[in-house]
C-alpha positions as a Markdown table, in Angstrom:
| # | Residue | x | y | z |
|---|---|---|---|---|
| 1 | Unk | 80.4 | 67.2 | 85.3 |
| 2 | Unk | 78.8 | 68.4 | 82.2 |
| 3 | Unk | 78.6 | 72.0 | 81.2 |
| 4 | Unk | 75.2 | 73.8 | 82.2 |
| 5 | Unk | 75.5 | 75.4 | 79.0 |
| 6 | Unk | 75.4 | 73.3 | 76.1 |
| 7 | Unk | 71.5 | 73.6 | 75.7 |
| 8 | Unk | 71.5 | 77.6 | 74.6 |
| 9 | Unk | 74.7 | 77.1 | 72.1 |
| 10 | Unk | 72.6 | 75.8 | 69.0 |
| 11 | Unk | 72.5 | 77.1 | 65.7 |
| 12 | Unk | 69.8 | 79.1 | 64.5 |
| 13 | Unk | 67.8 | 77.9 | 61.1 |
| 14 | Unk | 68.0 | 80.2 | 58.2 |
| 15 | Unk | 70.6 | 82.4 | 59.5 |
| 16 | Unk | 73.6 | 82.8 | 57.2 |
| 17 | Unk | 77.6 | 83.3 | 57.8 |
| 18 | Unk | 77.4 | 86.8 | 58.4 |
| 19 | Unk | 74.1 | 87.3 | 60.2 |
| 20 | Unk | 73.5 | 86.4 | 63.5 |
| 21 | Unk | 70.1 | 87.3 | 65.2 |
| 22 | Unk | 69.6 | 90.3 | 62.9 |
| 23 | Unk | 72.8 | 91.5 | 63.7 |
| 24 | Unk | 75.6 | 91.5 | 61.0 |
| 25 | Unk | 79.1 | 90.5 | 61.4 |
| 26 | Unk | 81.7 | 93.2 | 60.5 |
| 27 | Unk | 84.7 | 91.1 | 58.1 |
| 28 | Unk | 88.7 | 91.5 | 59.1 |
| 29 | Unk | 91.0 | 91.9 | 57.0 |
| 30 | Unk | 91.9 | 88.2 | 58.2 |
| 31 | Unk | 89.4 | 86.4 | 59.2 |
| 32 | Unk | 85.5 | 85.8 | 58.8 |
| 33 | Unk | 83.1 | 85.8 | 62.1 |
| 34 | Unk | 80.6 | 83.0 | 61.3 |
| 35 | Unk | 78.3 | 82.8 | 64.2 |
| 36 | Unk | 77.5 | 83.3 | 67.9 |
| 37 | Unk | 78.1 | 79.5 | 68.3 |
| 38 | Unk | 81.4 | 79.6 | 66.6 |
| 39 | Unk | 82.8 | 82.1 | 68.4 |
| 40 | Unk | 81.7 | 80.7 | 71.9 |
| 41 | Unk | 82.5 | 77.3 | 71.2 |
| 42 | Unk | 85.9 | 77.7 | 72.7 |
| 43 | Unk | 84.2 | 78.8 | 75.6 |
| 44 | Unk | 82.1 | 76.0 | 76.7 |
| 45 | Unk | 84.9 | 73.9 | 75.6 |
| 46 | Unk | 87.1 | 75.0 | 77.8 |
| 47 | Unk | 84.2 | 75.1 | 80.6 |
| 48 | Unk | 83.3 | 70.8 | 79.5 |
| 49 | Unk | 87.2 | 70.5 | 79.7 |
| 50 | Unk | 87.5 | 71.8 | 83.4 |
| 51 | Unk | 84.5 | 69.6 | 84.3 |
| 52 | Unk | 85.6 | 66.5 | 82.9 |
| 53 | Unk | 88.8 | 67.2 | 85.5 |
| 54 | Unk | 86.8 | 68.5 | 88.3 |
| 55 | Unk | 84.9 | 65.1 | 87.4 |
| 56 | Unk | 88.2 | 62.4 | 87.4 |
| 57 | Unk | 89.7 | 64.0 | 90.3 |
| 58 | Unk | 86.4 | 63.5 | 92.5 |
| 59 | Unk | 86.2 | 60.3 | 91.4 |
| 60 | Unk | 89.5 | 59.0 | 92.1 |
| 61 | Unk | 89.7 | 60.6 | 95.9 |
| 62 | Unk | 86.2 | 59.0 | 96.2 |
| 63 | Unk | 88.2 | 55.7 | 95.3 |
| 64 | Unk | 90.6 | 55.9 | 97.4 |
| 65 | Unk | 88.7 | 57.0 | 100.5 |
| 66 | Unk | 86.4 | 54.0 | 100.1 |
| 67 | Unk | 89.4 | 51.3 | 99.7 |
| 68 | Unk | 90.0 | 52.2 | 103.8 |
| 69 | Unk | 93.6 | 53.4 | 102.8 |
| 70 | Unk | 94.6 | 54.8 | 106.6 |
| 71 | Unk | 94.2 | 54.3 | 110.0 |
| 72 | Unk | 95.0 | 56.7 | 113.4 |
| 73 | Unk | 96.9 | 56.3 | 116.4 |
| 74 | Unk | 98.5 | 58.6 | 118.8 |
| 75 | Unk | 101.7 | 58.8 | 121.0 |
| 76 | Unk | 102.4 | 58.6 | 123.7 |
| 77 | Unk | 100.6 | 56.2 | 124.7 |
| 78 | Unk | 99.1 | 56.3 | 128.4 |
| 79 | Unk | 98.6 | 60.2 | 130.3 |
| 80 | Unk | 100.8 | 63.4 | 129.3 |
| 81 | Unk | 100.6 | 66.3 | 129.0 |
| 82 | Unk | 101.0 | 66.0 | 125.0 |
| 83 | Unk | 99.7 | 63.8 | 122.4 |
| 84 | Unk | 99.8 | 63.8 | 118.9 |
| 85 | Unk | 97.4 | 61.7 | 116.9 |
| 86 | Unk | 98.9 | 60.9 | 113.5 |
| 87 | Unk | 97.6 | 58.9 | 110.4 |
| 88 | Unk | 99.0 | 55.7 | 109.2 |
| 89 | Unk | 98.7 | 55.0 | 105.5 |
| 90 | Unk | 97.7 | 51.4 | 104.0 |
| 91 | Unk | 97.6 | 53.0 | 100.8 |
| 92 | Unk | 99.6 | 55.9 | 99.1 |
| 93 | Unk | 97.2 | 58.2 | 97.0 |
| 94 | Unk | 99.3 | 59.8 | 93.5 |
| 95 | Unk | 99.0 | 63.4 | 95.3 |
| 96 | Unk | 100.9 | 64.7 | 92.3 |
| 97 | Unk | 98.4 | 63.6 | 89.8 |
| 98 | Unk | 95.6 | 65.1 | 92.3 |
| 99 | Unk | 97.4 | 68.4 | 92.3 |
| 100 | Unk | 97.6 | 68.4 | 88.3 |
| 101 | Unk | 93.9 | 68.0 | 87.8 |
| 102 | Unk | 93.2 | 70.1 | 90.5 |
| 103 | Unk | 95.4 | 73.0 | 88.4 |
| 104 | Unk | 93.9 | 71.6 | 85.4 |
| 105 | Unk | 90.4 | 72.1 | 85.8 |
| 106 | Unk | 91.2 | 75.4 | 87.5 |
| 107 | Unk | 93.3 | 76.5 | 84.3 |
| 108 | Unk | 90.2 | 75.9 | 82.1 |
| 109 | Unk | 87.6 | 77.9 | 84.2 |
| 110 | Unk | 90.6 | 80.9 | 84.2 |
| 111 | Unk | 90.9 | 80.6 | 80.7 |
| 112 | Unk | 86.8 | 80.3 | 79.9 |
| 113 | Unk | 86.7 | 83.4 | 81.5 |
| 114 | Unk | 89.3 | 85.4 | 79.5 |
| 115 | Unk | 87.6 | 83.8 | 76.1 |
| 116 | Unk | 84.5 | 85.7 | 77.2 |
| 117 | Unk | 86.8 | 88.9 | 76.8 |
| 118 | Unk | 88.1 | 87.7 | 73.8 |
| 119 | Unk | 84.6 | 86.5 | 72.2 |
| 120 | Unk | 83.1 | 90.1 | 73.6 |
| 121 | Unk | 85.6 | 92.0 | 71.5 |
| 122 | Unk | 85.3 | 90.2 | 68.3 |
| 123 | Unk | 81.3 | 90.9 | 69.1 |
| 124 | Unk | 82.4 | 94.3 | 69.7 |
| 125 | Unk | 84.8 | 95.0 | 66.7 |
| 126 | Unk | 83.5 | 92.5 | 63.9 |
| 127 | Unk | 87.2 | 91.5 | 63.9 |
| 128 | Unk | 88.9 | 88.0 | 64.3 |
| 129 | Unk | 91.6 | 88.1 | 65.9 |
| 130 | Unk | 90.3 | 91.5 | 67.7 |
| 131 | Unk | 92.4 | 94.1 | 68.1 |
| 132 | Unk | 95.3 | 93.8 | 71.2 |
| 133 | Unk | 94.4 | 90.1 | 71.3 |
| 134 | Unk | 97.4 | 89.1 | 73.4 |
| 135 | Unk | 96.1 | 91.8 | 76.6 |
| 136 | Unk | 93.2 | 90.7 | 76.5 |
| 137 | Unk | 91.8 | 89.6 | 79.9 |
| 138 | Unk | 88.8 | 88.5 | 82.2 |
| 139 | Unk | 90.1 | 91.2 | 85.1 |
| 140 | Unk | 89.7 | 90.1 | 88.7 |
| 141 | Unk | 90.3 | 92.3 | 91.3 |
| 142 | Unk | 90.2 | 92.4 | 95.0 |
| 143 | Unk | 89.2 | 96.0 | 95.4 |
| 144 | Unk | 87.2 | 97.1 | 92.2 |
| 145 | Unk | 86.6 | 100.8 | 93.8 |
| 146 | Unk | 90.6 | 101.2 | 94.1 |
| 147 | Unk | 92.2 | 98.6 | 91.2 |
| 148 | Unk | 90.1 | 98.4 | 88.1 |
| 149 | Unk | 90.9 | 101.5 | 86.5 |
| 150 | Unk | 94.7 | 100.4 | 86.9 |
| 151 | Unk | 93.3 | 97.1 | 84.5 |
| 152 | Unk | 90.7 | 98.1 | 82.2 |
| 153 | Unk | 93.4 | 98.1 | 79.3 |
| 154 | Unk | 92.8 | 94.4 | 79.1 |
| 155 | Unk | 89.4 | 95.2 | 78.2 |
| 156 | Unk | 89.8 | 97.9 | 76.1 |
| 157 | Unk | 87.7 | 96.3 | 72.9 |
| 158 | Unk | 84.5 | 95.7 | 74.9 |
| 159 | Unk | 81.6 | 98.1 | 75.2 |
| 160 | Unk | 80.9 | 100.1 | 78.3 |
| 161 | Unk | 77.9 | 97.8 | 79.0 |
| 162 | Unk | 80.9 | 94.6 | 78.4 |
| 163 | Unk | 83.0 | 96.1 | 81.0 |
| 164 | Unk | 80.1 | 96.9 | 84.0 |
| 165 | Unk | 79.2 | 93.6 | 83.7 |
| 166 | Unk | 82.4 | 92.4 | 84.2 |
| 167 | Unk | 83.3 | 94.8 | 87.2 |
| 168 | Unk | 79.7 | 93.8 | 88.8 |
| 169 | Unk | 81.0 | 90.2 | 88.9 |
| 170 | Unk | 83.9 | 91.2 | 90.9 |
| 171 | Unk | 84.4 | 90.1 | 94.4 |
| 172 | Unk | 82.4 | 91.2 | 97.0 |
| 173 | Unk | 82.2 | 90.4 | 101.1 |
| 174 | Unk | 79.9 | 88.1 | 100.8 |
| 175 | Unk | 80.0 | 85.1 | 103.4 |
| 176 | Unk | 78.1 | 81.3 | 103.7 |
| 177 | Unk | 77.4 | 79.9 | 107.6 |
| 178 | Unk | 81.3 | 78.9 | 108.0 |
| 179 | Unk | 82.7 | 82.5 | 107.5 |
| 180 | Unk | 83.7 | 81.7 | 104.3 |
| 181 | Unk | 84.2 | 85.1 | 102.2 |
| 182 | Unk | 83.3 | 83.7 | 98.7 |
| 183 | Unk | 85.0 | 85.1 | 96.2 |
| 184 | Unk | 85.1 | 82.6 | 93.8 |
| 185 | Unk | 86.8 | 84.4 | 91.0 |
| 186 | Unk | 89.4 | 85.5 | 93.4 |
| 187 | Unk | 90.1 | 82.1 | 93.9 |
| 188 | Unk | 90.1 | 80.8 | 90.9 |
| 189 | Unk | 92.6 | 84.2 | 89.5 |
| 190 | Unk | 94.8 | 82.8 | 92.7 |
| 191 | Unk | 94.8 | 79.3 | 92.5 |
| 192 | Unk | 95.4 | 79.4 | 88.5 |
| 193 | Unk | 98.4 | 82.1 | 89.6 |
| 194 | Unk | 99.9 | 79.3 | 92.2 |
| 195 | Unk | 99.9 | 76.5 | 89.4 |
| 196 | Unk | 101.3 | 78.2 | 87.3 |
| 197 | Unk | 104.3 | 78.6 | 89.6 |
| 198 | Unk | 104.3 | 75.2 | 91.8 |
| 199 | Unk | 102.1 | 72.7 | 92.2 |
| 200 | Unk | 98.7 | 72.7 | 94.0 |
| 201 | Unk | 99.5 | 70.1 | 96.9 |
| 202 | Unk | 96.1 | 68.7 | 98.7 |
| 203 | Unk | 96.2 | 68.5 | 102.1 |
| 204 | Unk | 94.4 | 66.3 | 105.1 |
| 205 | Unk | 91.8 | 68.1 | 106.7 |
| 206 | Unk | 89.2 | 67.0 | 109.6 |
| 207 | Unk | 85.7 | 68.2 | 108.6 |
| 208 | Unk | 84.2 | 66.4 | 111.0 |
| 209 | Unk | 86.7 | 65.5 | 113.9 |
| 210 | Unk | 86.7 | 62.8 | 115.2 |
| 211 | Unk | 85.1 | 60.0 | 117.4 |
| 212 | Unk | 86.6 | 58.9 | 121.0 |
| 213 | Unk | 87.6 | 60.3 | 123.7 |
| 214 | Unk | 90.4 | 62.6 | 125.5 |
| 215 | Unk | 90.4 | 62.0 | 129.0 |
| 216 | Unk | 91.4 | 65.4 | 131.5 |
| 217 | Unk | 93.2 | 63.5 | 134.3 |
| 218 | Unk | 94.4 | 66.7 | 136.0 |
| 219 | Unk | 93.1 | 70.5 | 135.5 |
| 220 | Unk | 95.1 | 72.6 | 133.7 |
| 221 | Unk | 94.9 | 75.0 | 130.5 |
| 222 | Unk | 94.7 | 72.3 | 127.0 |
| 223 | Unk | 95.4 | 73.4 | 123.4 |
| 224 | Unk | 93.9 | 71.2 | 120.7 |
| 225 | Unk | 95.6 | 72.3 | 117.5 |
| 226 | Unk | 95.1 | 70.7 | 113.9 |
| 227 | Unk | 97.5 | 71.8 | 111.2 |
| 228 | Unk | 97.2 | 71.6 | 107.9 |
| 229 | Unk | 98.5 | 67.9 | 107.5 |
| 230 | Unk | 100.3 | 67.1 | 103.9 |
| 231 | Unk | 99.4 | 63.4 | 102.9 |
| 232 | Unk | 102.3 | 61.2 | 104.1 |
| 233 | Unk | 102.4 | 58.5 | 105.8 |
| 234 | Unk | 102.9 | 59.5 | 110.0 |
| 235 | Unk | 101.1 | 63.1 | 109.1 |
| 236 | Unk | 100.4 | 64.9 | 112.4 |
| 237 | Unk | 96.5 | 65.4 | 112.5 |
| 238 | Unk | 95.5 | 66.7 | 115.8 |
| 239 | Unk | 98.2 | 67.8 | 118.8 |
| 240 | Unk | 96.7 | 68.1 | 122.1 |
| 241 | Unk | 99.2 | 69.8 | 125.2 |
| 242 | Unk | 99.0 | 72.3 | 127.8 |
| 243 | Unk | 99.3 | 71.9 | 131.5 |
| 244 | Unk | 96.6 | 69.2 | 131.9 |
| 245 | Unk | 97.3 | 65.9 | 132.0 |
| 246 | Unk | 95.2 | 63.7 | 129.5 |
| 247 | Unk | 95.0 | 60.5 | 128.1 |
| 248 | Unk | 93.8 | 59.7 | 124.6 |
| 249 | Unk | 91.6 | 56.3 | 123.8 |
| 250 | Unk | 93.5 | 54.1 | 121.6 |
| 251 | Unk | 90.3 | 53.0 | 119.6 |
| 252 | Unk | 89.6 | 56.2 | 118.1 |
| 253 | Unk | 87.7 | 56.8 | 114.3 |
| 254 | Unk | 88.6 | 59.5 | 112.0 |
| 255 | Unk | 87.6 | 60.3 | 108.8 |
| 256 | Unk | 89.2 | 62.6 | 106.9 |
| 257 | Unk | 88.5 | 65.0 | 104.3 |
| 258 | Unk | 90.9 | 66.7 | 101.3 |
| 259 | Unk | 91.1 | 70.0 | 100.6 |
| 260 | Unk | 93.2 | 72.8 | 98.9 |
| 261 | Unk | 96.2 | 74.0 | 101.2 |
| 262 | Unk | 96.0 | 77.5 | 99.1 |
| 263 | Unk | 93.0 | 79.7 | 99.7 |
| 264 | Unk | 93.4 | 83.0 | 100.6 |
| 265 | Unk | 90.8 | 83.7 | 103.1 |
| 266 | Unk | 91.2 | 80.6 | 105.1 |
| 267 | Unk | 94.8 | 79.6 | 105.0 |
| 268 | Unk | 94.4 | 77.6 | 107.7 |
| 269 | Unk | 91.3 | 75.8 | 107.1 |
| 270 | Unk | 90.9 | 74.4 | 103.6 |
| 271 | Unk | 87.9 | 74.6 | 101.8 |
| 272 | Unk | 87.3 | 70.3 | 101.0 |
| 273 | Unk | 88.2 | 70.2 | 97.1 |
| 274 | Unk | 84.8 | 68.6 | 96.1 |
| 275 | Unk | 83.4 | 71.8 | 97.7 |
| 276 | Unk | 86.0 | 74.3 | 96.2 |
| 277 | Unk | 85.7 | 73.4 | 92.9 |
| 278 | Unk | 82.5 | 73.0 | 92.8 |
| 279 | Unk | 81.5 | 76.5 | 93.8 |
| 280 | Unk | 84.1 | 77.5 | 91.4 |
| 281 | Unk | 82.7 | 75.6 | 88.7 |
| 282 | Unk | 79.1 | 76.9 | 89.1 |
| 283 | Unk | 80.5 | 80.4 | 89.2 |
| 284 | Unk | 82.1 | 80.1 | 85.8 |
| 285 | Unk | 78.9 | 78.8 | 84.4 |
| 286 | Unk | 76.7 | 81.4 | 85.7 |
| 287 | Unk | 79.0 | 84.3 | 84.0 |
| 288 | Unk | 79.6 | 82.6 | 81.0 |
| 289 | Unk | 75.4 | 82.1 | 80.5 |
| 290 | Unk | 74.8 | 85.8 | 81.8 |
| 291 | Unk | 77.5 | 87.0 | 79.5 |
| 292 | Unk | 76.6 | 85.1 | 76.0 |
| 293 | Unk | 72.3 | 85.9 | 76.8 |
| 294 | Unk | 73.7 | 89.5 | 77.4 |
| 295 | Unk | 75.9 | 90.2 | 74.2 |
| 296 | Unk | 76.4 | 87.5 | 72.3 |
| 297 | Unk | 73.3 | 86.5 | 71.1 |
């Protein structure tokens, strides 16, 4: 996944150290600012970095999806009034290493975000390092009307114009066709939080069900349940039971999907991690454009 924004960092002709765009660059006492593209050059690094993760770990689920790596069966076999269909697995997948380069590429886009802050206050004070470097921070909030005054301290350097932008970005109640609240910087603030603590375990999950047939041999009240299934071998993936007798085909196809077991709106229905990141990704992206065409150039 390459970075959407490598095509507006490019240095401008005839511009020298201290001038950028018209606009002159105050000098610390430590250091000189050079150039717009100097200082956001750590930013799209860190953005290429995260894709070049989001990337790898794509392509190695897709490999090991396509090398038919499970199979399903359920138990008991013949009518009750419970069945659980489970996974078999022909081949183990390095879950670990998925859960590293899923905290990996989530990392990066956390920290892209806070080196906006941290490019926005050099812009700001004509200093680098800026002042308070260590607090400073991309704030995400869950309630901006009630939480961001408590924050703003992290952002202290930036301009009034800095910080709206930032608190406009914050997430809202918006929702796709599934019910999905996306708020993608809330998930990435949360999922970089989680990593940093434990790691980010993938789980099974069934986007599309599955194909054959469940047989209602007597009437009766039936639960079909589908946890979230970690990705061992014997993994429960679907648990039928209730009062009604049923029967569950043996020749039954399944395909199954991976997604990330922590997400705050949906705990128990993953977002698939292709998807997930992916919406993450883009959302990074799109700030980090607005915000360099806004103030940094």
């Amino acid at each position: 996944m390459s970075s959407l924004l490598a095509a507006v960092i490019v240095e401008q002709p005839g511009l020298d150290a201290g001038n950028v765009c018209g606009q002159p660059f105050a000098v610390s006492g430590r250091h000189e600012v050079t150039t717009v593209a100097d200082i956001f050059d750590g930013i799209e690094a860190k953005i290429d970095r995260a894709g070049e993760h989001v990337d790898a770990l794509n392509r190695e689920i897709t490999d090991w999806a396509q090398s038919q790596p499970y199979s399903v069966a359920s138990e008991p076999e013949g009518q009750a009034t419970h069945h659980r269909i489970y996974v078999n697995l022909h081949k183990i997948p390095d879950v670990r290493r998925w859960g590293l380069l899923l905290g990996d590429a989530v990392h990066n886009m956390r920290s892209a975000l806070d080196h906006l802050v941290y490019a926005g206050a050099i812009r700001v004070t004509g200093q680098d390092p800026p002042p308070d470097e260590r607090r400073l921070q991309f704030v995400i909030v869950d309630d901006p009307s009630s939480e961001w005054s408590k924050q703003a301290w992290h952002m202290a350097p930036l301009s009034d114009e800095m910080r709206a932008f930032i608190k406009g970005v914050q997430p809202d109640r918006s929702s796709d066709p599934n019910g999905y609240q996306l708020n993608l910087l809330r998930w990435i603030r949360d999922l970089d939080d989680a990593d940093k603590h434990r790691a980010i375990r993938p789980v099974f999950v069934l986007p599309a069900g599955f194909q054959g047939y469940v047989r209602t041999i007597t009437g009766g009240k039936m639960t079909i349940n589908m946890p979230l299934a970690p990705i061992d071998d014997k993994a429960t993936l679907l648990e039928i039971s209730g009062e009604a007798v049923t029967e569950v085909e043996r020749s039954m196809s399944v395909v199954l999907g991976i997604g990330i077991s922590v997400m705050p709106e949906h705990p128990k229905g993953p977002r698939l991690i292709y998807e997930a990141l992916d919406l993450m990704f883009n959302a990074v992206v799109d700030v980090a454009k607005q915000f360099r065409e806004k103030f940094l150039v």
